[in-house]
C-alpha positions, 0 to 999 in steps of 0.5 A, a space after each residue: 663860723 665868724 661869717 655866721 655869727 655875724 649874720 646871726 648877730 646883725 639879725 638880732 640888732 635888727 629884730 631889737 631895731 623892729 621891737 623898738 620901732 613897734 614900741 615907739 608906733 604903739 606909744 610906748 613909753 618908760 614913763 610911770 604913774 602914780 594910780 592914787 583910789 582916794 575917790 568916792 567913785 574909783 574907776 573898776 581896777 581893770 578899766 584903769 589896767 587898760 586905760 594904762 596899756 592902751 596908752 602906752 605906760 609900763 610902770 605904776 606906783 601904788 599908795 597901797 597894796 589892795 590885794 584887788 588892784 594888784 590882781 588886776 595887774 596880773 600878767 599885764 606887764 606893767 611893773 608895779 611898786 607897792 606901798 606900805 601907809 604911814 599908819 602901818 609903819 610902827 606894825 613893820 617896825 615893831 614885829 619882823 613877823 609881822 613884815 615877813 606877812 605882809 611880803 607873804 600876803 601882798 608880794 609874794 602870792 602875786 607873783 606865784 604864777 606860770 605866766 609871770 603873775 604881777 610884775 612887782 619892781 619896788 614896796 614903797 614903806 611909808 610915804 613921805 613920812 619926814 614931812 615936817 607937819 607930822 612933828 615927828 611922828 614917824 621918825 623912829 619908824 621908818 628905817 626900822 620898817 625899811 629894814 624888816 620889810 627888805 630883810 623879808 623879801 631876801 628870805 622869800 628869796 625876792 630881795 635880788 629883783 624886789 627892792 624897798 625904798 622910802 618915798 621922800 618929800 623933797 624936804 628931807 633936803 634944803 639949800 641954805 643959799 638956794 644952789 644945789 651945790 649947799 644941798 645937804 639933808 635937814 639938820 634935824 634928820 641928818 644922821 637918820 638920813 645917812 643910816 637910811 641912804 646907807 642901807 639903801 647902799 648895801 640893798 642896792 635900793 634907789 633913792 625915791 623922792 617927790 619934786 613938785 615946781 607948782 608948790 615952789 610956785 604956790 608956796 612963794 609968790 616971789 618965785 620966779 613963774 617961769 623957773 618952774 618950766 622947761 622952756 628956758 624963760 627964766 633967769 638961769 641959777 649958776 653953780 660951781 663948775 660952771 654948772 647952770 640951772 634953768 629950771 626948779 626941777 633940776 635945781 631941786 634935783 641935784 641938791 639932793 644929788 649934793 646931799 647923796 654926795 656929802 653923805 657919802 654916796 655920790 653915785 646912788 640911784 635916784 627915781 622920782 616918785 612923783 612929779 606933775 602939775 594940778 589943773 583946777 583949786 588954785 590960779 596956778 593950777 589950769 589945763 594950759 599950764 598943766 600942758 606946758 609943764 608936762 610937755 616940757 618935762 617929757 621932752 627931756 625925759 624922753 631925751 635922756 638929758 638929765 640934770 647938770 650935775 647927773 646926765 642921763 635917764 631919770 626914772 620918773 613917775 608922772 602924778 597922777 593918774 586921776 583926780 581924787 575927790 576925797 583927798 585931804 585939802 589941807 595943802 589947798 584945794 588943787 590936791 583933788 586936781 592931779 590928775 592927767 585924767 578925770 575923774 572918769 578916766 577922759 583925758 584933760 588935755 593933749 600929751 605925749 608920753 613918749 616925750 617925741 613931740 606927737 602930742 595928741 589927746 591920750 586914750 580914755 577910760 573904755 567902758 565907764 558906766 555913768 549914772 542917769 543924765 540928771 543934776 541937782 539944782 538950785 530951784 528956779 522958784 527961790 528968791 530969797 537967797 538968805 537960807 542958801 549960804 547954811 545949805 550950799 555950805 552943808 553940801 560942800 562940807 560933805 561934798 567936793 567944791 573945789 572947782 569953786 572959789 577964786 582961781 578956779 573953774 568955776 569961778 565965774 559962776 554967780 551966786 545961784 550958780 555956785 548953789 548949783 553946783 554945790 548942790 550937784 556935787 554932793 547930789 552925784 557923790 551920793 549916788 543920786 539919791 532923791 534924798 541928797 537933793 533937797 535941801 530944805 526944799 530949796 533944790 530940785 533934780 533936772 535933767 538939762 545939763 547944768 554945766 556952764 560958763 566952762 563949769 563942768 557940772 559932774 555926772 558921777 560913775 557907776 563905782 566898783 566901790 565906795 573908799 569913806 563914807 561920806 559922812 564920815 567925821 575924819 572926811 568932815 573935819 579935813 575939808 568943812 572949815 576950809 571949804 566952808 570958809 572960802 564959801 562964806 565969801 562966795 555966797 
């Protein structure tokens, strides 16, 4: 009988052995995505299903729980968590009925299935919604919402395998003296911050929270470049304990462990929400920067390393899956530039999100349907370039030109050139109507590809579906002044 068991048992650690194997070969990976829709043209939900299997990523992170994204994920395996917006927080914190639909209508439905439906793993209630730019607004929202929404989920009889959690900007904590070991949360949420750490405790929910070494890297022009990398380039920052950091992510990491710890909850699970690196608005923001950061991050990911102060795996997802044209440029103009992917769903660079050193261009998305190989172009015939500013500036206040101006892509473009593309860009983002290609007769459609001196000049996608009108007042006001302004130098 011993003699038996054991074969039983070495038979299972084998066939666990040979999955692990096909896992690896296939390029499976623990690593997530966030999969943002803020694009005029968002790639169909099933193509970017596929795009996620073919390359291996079995966990994604939603913004929303738009009931057509989430069927798309029906019985793919992937693990999903939901998002709950800012601007539904006071509609859960106010009405528990009213959180209880919610769960019915966007968690519940989904997983009524033989076959396993939706593999639902977390509802993210708000999103970043301490951010010190919103004055407050959400302050007295967010643990109430959290509440009700992790209270309907225990009565739908989920709250064992579902759990809610807070997606937190890395600002609900600081260091006075810029060593995790002064980490505590900010004075003026402090007390907010232990309820909500404390009812994440008693749900067993994680702590969720967004690092980002490219703002540290924007936001400071002392900052130390290399710190913002894994390679061991900078100058290291030494704790108690002998404790030693290398890098921001870490750093910025164990303050909020140190913040968990003086808030009485040393050992509370941490997942990071979001962590990546732009490729275009900003000097900073480039393909080979991008590159070098996320192949650094998934090395150590994929080694189980962790940070100093808390060593082992650290569940992370990667941001973000696709660039997203008609994202607020508040920030700067890289926000439209996360994306590991375009726009089209093509890779941008080579990558390994296994994390094992195989780096190779990642799938792309199959089976895009573009529009008709044309652009729109400054006229060859215009020499009076006194009448092009007003235009070039009413294109990309409507429009996407943040591929424009110092620091980025498309920096080298002359002055007609930058008329281009700004007359292409609004052009394909309003699907190629003859009508967008005008421009008081200045602009003209060709069919010669217009890309140039490493421009890409866009050919936008067949769309499933249009996410704001263009022409919308609330699109305008976010990104006219800004962009407009950068213009005025350029042209």
């Amino acid at each position: 009988m011993v003699e038996a068991s054991s074969s039983r048992l070495v038979g299972v650690v084998l066939m666990v052995g040979i999955i692990l194997m096909m896992k690896f070969e296939n390029g499976e990976s623990n690593i997530g995505v966030n999969w943002g829709t803020m694009a005029s043209h968002p790639l169909h939900p099933n193509i970017v299903v596929n795009l996620l299997k073919d390359n291996g990523i079995n966990k994604v992170k939603l913004f929303d729980a738009d009931d057509w994204t989430v069927s798309s994920l029906y019985g793919s395996g992937i693990e999903v968590m939901l998002g709950i917006p800012n601007d539904m927080l006071k509609k859960m914190a106010s009405d528990y009925d009213n959180a209880k639909d919610w769960v019915k209508h966007n968690v519940t439905k989904h997983l009524r299935d033989d076959h396993g439906g939706t593999d639902i793993r977390y509802v993210g209630v708000g999103n970043e919604p301490f951010l010190t730019s919103y004055n407050g607004t959400f302050i007295k929202l967010v643990l109430p919402a959290l509440k009700n929404i992790q209270k309907a989920l225990n009565e739908a009889g989920l709250g064992d395998k579902i759990k809610a959690t807070i997606p937190q900007n890395a600002d609900v904590y600081e260091s006075s003296s810029n060593t995790p070991s002064d980490g505590n949360f900010r004075n003026d949420i402090k007390d907010l911050m232990h309820d909500i750490v404390s009812f994440l405790n008693d749900n067993k929910s994680p702590f969720m929270v967004n690092i980002y070494p490219f703002l540290s890297l924007y936001d400071n022009p002392n900052f130390p470049r290399d710190f913002a990398f894994f390679d061991g380039g900078s100058k290291s920052i030494n704790d108690k304990n002998n404790l030693n950091y290398d890098n921001v992510f870490d750093a910025n990491h164990d303050t909020l462990v140190w913040s968990l710890k003086k808030a009485g909850f040393p050992n509370m699970k941490i997942i990071v929400g979001e962590v990546g690196w732009p490729t275009d608005g900003d000097k900073d923001a480039t393909v080979d920067l991008a590159k070098k950061f996320y192949s650094g991050l998934l090395k150590r990911l994929a080694k189980n390393k962790g940070t100093p102060l808390r060593p082992g795996h650290i569940e992370t997802y990667l941001f973000s899956l696709f660039d997203e044209d008609i994202k607020s440029v508040a920030p700067g103009f890289f926000e439209r530039h996360w994306g590991i992917f375009r726009y089209d769903g093509q890779p941008k660079f080579s990558m390994d999100f296994s994390g094992e050193g195989h780096e190779k261009m990642p799938i792309g998305a199959k089976g895009v349907q573009y529009l008709e190989k044309k652009w729109c172009v400054l006229d060859s015939s215009v020499k009076n370039m006194s009448a092009v500013g007003s235009e070039v500036n009413y294109a990309c206040s409507m429009s996407d030109c943040t591929s424009l101006g110092p620091g980025t892509s498309c920096e080298k473009l002359n002055q007609r050139d930058s008329a281009s593309y700004a007359f292409n860009i609004y052009f394909q983002m309003n699907d190629q109507s003859v009508e967008a290609c005008d421009f008081s007769g200045l602009a003209k459609i060709v069919t010669q590809n217009a890309s140039r001196d490493g421009c890409l000049f866009p050919i936008q996608i067949e769309s499933s579906a249009v996410v704001i009108g263009l022409g919308s007042h609330m699109f305008r006001t976010l990104v006219a002044a800004t962009l407009v302004m950068t213009l005025l130098v350029i042209l």
